[in-house]
N, C-alpha and C positions, 0 to 999 in steps of 0.2 A: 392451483390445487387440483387434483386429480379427483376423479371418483371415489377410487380406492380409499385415500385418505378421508375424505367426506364421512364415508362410512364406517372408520375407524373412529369418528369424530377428532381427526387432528384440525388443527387452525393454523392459517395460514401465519407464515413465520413475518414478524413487523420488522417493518425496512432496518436497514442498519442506521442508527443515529449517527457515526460515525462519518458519514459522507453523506448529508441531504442534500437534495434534488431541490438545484437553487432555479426557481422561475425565473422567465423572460421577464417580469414584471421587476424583478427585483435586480438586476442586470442593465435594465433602464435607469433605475436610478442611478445608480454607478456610474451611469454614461452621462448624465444630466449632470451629475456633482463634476466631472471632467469637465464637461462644457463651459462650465464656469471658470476654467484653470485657464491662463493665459499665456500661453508660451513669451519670455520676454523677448528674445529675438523675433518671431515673425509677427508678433502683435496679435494672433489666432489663439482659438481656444485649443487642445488638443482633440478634440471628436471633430470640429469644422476641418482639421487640417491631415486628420486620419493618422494620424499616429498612433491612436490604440488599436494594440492587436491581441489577439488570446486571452481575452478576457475572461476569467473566472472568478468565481464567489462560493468558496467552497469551506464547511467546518469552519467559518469564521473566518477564512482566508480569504483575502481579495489577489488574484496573482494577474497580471497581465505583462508586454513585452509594450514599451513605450519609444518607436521607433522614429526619429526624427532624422531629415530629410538633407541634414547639412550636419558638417562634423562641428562639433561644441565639447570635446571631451573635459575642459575643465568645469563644464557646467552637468554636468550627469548629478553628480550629488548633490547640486542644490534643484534639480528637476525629480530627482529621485524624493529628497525632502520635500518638495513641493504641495507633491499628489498623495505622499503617503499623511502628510498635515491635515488635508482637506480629507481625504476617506475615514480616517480614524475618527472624525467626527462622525459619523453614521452610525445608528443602531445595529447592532448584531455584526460589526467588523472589529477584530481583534486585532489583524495582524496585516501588513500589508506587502506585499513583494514585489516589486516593479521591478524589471529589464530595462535600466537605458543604453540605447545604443545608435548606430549612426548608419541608414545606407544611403548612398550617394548615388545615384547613378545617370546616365546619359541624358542632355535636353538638345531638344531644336537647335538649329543654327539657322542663318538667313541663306535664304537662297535656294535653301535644299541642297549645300555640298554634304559629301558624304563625311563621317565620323573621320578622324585623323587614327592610323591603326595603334591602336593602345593607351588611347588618351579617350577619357567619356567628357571632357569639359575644357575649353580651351580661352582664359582670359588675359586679354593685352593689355596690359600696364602702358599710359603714352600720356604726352604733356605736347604742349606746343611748343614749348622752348626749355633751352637748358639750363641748368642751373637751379631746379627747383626741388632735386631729391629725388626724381623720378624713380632712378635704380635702386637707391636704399630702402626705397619704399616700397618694390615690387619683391627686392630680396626678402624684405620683412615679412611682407603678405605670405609669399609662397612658405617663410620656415612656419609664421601662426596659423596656416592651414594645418601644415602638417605637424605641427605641436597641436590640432586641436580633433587628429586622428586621421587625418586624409593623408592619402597616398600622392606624392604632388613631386613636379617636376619644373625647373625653371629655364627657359633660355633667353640667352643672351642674346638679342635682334639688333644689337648695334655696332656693324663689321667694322666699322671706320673708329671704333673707340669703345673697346669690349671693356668692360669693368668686374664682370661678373667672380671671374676667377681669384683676383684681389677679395672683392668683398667675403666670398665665400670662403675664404682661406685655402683655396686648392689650385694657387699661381703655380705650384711646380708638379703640378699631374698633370698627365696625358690621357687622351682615350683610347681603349684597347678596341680591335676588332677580331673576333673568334671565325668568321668565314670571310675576310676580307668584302666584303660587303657594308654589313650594318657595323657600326660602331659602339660601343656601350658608355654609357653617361656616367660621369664619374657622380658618386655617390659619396653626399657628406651631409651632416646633421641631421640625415633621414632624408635627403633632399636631391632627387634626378640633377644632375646641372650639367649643360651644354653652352658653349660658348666656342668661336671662333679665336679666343684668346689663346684657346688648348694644344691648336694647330699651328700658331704660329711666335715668333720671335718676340717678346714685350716689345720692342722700340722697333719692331720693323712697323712701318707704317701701309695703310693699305689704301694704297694709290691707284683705286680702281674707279668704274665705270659705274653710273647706274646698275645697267643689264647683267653685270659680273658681280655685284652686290646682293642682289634680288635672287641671283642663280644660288649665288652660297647659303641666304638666308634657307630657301629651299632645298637645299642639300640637309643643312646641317638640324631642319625640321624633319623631312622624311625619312635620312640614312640613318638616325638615332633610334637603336630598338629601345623605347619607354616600355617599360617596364609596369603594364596594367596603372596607368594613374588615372584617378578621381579627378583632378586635377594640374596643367601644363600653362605656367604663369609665364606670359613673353614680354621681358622686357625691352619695349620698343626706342629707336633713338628717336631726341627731340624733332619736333618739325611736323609735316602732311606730305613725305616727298615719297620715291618709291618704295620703300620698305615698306610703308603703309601702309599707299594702294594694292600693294601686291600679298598682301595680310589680312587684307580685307575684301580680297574677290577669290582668294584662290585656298585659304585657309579656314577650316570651319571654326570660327572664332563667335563662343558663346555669347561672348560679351568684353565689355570695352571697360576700364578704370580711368580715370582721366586725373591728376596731379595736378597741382598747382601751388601756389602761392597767396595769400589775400593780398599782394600788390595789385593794382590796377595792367599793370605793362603786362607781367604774368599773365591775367584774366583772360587780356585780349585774346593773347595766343591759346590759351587753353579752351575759348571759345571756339576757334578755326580748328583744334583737333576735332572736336565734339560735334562741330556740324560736316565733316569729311566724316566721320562715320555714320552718322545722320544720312549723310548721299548713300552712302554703301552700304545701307541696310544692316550693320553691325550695333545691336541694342547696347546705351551704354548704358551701366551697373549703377553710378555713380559719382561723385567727388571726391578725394582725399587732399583736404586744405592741408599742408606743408608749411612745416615754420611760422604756425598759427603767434604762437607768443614766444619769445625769447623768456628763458627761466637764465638767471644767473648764479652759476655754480658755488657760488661764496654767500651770496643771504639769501637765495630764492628768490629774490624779486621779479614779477612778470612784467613786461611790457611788448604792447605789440608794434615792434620793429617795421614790419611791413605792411602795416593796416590790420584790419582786422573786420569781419562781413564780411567779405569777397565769396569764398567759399559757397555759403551759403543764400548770397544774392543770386553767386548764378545757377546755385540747383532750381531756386524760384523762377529765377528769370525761364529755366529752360524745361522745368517741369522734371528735375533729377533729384536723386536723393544727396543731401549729405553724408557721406559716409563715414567722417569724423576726419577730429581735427589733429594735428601732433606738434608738439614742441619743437622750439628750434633748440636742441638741447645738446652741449657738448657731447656728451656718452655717445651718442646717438653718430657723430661723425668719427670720433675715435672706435667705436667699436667695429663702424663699418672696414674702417681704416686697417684695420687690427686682425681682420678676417674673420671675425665672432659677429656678428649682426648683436640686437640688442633682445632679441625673442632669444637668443640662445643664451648670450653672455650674461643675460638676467631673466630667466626663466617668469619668475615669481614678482619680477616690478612692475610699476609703473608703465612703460613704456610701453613695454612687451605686452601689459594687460589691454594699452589703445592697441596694439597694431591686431592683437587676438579677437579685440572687438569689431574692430573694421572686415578681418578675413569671414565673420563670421556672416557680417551684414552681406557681404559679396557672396557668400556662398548661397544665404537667404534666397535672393537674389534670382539665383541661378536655381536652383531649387524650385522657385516661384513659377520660374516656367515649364511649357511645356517637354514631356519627354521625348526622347528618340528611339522609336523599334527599329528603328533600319535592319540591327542588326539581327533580329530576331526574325525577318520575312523569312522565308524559304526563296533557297535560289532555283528557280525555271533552269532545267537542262535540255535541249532537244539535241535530239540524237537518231540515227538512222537503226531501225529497228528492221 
């Protein structure tokens, strides 16, 4: 208020009620009733795990942007319910507005290799022997990421016996290249995919060398321009032999999945993948127990065919997570069979709802770690001035 009006005897005009001037103090609470909210994937509260951002409390309005760290897109509305249940109990909150949403972005790899160009996250699907589902289960992972909002890409790491093309339903496309250099990934169900299967004959077989195997792996990693992914799911062939090591010293590979079986014979082998990246410094994510129970298509009956513990004796035995288990269920091989995967061919099932759970635990995971600025340093130029 000025002089002038003093002396007029005007009074100072009272705030607008309209928009009051909500306290630090009161803002606090709000963070406190969060801290009690438990995110069901990471186990964290949401203020421990920093997720809220632009918090206000305004005219009754609580509005903030609830940013979680890993893609979950079929859970936003019950995260959105979650928090808006627990606020609306609080005195003087009328109305609640939360943003859920997803950013993903770059973590550490071992070793200090540098980011792969256009891929922030790079996870190898591998088993130690074959026959346990590996492939179906890496196709699965990579479509529930991207059914769960990530931008993701798969390739095929097994030159001697590419499968990917089949499972994906794209056996008769090819890859184009626009400057005869980089190649472009063919694109299906939302999903980058690269495989050596695209290049060449189905029945010609690939009667190559170690060093000629490991060159194409490498080729057909770095000549594929990817297309900005979140995520680049590699599914690797069975075994610890080159394709491996050479994916594990030379590729920034976030993190490792490991397949199995709850057979004993399985275990063993799935134990010698797990400790070959254990040598090579590549953190692994997890376990995905395969063909957990047999369900029988005509009365449902379960029973476990292959045993049943394995899985999760050896995340104990080795200090790893389970990362769930899945049926041994016909749909599941017809679908692959069929070039529909079971996250696509049934969006809204069973199945698809384990394989959406598992991508989800994996990305946790990834998540959990540390980030990567690499790319954000400035690059040092010296020059003659």
């Amino acid at each position: 208020m000025t002089l002038f009006d003093r002396l007029l005897g005007r009074t100072a005009a009272a705030p607008s009620q309209g928009n009051p001037v909500v306290s630090e103090a009161n803002l606090e609470i709000l963070r406190q009733t969060l801290a009690t909210l438990i995110d069901p994937d990471t186990g964290k509260d949401y203020i421990a795990s920093k997720c809220v951002k632009n918090l206000q409390w305004q005219s009754g309005v609580v509005s903030f942007d609830l940013v979680l760290g890993y893609p979950a897109q079929s859970q936003f509305a019950a995260r959105q319910a979650q928090v808006s249940a627990a606020l609306l109990q609080l005195a003087g909150v009328d109305a609640v507005n939360v943003n859920v949403s997803s950013v993903i972005t770059a973590h550490a790899v071992a070793r200090g290799l540098p980011l792969q160009q256009g891929i922030k996250n790079i996870i190898a699907v591998a088993s130690g022997k074959g026959g346990v589902g590996k492939s179906t289960t890496a196709v699965n992972l990579a479509l529930a990421l991207a059914a769960e909002g990530a931008r993701v890409g798969v390739l095929d790491a097994d030159i001697y016996g590419p499968s990917l093309p089949t499972m994906m339903g794209v056996a008769d496309q090819h890859p184009e290249t626009s400057d005869n250099k980089y190649i472009q990934p063919i694109l299906h169900y939302g999903v980058q995919t690269m495989s050596i299967g695209f290049l060449i004959d189905p029945e010609q077989p690939m009667v190559w060398r170690g060093p000629m195997v490991t060159q194409a792996l490498t080729q057909l990693l770095n000549d594929t321009q990817w297309d900005a992914l979140d995520y680049l799911v590699i599914d690797l062939p069975p075994g610890t032999g080159d394709i491996q090591l050479t994916l594990s010293q030379k590729v920034p590979v976030t993190g490792a999945v490991i397949v199995t079986t709850p057979q004993d014979i399985a275990l063993l082998d799935a134990r010698k993948g797990l400790k070959m990246f254990e040598k090579v410094g590549v953190p692994i994510l997890g376990v995905v127990e395969n063909m957990s129970m047999h369900i029988c298509s005509q009365c449902g009956h379960m029973e476990a065919i292959f045993g049943e513990g394995g899985g999760q004796k050896m995340g104990t035995e080795y200090g790893i997570d389970l990362l769930g288990q899945l049926p041994l269920d016909l749909s599941i091989r017809l679908n692959a069979d069929a070039g529909k995967p079971s996250v696509v061919a049934d969006p809204n099932g069973e199945i698809a709802g384990l394989y959406k759970a598992i991508a989800r635990k994996v990305a946790v995971k990834i998540a959990a770690k540390s980030q990567d600025f690499s790319s954000k340093f400035p690059k040092i130029v010296i020059q003659n001035t």
